[in-house]
C-alpha positions in Angstrom: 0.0 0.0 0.0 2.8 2.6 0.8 4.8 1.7 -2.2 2.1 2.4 -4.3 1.2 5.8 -2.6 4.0 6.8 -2.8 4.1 6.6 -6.3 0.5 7.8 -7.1 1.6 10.6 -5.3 4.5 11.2 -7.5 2.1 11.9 -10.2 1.5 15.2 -11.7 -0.9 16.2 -14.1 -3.2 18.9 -15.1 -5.8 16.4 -15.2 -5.5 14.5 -12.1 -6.2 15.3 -8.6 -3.0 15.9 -6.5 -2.2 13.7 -3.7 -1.3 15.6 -0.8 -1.2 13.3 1.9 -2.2 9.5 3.4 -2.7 7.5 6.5 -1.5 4.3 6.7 -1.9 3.3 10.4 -3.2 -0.7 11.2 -6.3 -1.2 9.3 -6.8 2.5 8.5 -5.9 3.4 5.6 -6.8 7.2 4.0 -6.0 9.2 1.0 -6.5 13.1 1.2 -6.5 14.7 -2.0 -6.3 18.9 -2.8 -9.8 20.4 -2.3 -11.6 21.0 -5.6 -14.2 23.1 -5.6 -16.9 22.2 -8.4 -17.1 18.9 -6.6 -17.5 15.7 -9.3 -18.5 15.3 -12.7 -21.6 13.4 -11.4 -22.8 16.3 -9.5 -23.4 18.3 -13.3 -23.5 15.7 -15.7 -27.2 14.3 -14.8 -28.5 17.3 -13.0 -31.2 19.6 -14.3 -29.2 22.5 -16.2 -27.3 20.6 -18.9 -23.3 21.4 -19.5 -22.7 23.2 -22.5 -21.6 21.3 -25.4 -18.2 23.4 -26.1 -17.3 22.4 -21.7 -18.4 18.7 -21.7 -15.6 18.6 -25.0 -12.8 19.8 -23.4 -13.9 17.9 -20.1 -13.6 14.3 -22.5 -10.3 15.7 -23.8 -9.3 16.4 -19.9 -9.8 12.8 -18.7 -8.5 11.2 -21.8 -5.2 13.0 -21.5 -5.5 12.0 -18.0 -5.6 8.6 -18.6 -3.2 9.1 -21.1 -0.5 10.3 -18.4 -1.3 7.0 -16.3 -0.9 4.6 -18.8 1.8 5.9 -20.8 3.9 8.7 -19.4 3.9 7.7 -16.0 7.3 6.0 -15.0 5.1 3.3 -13.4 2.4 2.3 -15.5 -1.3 3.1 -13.4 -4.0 1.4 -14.2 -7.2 3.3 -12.7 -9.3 1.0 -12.7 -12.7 2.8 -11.2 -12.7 5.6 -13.8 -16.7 7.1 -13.3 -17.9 10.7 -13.3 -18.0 10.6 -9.5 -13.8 10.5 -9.3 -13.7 13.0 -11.6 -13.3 16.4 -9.9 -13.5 19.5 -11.3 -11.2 22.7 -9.9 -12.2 26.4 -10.4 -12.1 26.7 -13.8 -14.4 22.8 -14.6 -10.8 21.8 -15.4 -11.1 17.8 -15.5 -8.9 16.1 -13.0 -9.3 11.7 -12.2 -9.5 11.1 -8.7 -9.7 8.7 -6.3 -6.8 6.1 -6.7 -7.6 3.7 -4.2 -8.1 0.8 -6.9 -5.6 1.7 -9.0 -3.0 -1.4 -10.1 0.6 -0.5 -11.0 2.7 -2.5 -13.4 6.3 -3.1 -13.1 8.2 -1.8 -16.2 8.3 -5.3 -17.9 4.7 -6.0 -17.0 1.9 -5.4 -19.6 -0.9 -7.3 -17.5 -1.7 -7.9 -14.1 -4.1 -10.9 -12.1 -6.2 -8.9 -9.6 -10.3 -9.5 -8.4 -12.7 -7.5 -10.4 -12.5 -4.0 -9.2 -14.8 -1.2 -10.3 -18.8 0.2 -10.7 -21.5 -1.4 -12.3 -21.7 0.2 -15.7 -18.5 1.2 -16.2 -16.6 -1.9 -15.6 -15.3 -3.9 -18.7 -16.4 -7.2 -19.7 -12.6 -8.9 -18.9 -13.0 -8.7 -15.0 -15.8 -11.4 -15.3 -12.9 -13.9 -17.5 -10.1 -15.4 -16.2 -7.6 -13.1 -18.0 -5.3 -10.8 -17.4 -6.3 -6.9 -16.8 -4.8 -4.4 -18.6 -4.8 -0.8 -19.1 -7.7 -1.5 -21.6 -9.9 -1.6 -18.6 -9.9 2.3 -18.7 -10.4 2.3 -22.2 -13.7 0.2 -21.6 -14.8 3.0 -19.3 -14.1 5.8 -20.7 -16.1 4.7 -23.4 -19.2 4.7 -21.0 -18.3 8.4 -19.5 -17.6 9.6 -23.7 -21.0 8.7 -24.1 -22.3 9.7 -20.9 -20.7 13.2 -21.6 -22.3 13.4 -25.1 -26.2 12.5 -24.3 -26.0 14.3 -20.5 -27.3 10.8 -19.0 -26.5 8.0 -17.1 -25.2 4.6 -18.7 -28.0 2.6 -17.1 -30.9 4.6 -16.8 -34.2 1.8 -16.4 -36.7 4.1 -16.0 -36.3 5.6 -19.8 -39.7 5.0 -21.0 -38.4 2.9 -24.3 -36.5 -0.5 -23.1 -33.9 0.3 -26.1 -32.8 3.6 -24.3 -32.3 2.0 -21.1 -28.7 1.2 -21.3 -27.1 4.1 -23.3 -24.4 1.9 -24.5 -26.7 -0.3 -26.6 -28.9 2.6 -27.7 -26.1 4.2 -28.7 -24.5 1.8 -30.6 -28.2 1.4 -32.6 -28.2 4.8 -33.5 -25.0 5.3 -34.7 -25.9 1.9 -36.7 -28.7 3.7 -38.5 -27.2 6.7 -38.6 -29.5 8.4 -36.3 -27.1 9.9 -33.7 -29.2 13.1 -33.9 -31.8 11.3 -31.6 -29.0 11.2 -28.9 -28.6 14.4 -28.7 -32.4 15.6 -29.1 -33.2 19.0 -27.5 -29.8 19.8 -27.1 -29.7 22.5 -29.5 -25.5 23.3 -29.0 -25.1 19.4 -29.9 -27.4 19.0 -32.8 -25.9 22.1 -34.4 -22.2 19.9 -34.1 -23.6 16.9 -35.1 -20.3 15.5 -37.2 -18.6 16.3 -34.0 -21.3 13.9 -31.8 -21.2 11.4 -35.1 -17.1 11.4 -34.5 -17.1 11.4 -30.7 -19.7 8.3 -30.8 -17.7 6.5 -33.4 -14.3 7.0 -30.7 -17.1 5.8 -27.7 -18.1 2.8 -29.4 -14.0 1.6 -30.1 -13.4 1.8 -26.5 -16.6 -0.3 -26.0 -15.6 -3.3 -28.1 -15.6 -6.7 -25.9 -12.3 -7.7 -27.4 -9.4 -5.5 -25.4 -7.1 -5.8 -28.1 -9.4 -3.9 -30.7 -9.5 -1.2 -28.0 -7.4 1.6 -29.0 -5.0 3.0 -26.9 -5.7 6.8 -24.7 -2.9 8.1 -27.4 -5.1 6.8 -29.9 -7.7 7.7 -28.6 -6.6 11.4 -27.4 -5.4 12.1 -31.1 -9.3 10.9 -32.6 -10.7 13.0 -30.2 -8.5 16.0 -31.2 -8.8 15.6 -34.4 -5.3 14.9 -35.4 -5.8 10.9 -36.3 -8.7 9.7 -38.7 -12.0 7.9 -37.0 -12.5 4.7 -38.6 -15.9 3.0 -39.0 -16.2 0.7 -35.8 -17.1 -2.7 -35.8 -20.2 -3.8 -35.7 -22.8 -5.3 -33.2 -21.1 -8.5 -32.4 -18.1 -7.6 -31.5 -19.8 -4.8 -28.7 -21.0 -5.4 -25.4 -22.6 -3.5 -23.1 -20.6 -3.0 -19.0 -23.7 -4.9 -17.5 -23.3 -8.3 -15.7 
């Protein structure tokens, strides 16, 4: 446990929460983190008064650089492995920044994988905790994914009250409507969206890769950082068979 404090706490990133201190005393164990001030994604995400389309961008770009930084420019590889809009905080300025490391897996520099019981929320976790192989950082692909979509459509992965059963569990729905090239219908009344919608088509198109069941078609958070920024091409992703949704 101290070892791998002390490296989370190492970290530093415009995008994730500074570490600032931790207890590590018998059975208690406590990670205190700098104080930020808009509280979590959660908290505006699925409230009444929706984000505007232009802030819920650059928060996406925020957490994928994020995860970016873990994965691939740490000198210890982190694996989050509970990435959800509640550990994402947001400072003064709505600035994204990934919190909340207490499930977080490092790798050693020759390790790519690790063995480790299924860590994570329901809804965000990917469908490789519930097989007998090994995790990798592909696991936060899986769920940022979910928040990508979450962050698009202003609405909770699993919602079973939607009045349709297909809209129940965004993933799917999604996934559907990019099929039939309706993604307008995800972003209905959300007049800032539908006025961008290549930009939704494209950012649902990047969801939908980080979805796929198989890891290994996953892209990478450089991958997907550089679709999301425009600076690497979108291709078509696969389709229906090769999806599933975060549910178990």
């Amino acid at each position: 446990f101290t070892v791998e404090v002390q490296t989370i706490g190492r970290t530093h990133h415009k995008n994730l929460v500074r570490m600032i201190g931790f207890c590590n005393e018998v059975k208690e164990r406590l990670l205190v983190y700098e104080f930020m001030t808009n509280g979590s994604l959660n908290r505006f995400l699925f409230g009444d008064a929706r984000l505007q389309w232009n802030l819920r961008i650059q928060l996406a770009l925020g957490v994928a650089r994020g995860l970016l930084y873990l994965h691939e420019e740490c000198s210890t590889q982190i694996i989050h492995c509970d990435i959800k809009p509640h550990n994402i905080l947001l400072d003064d300025n709505f600035t994204a920044k990934i919190s909340d490391f207490g499930l977080a897996k490092l790798l050693r520099t020759n390790q790519t994988q690790t063995n480790t019981g299924i860590r994570g929320t329901r809804g965000y976790v990917a469908p490789e905790w519930f097989k007998s192989i090994g995790i990798t950082a592909k696991v936060d692909v899986y769920s940022f994914g979910v928040i990508l979509l979450e962050l698009i459509c202003c609405r909770r992965n699993v919602d079973l009250e939607a009045a349709e059963e297909d809209k129940k569990i965004l993933t799917y729905w999604a996934n559907d409507c990019y099929r039939y090239g309706r993604v307008d219908l995800l972003v209905e009344g959300d007049d800032e969206a539908i006025s961008n919608l290549k930009m939704v088509e494209m950012f649902v198109a990047v969801a939908l890769w980080c979805l796929q069941e198989d890891p290994t078609m996953r892209p990478t958070m450089l991958k997907v950082t550089q679709m999301l920024d425009g600076a690497a091409a979108v291709p078509t992703p696969p389709d229906r068979s090769s999806f599933v949704s975060s549910l178990r």
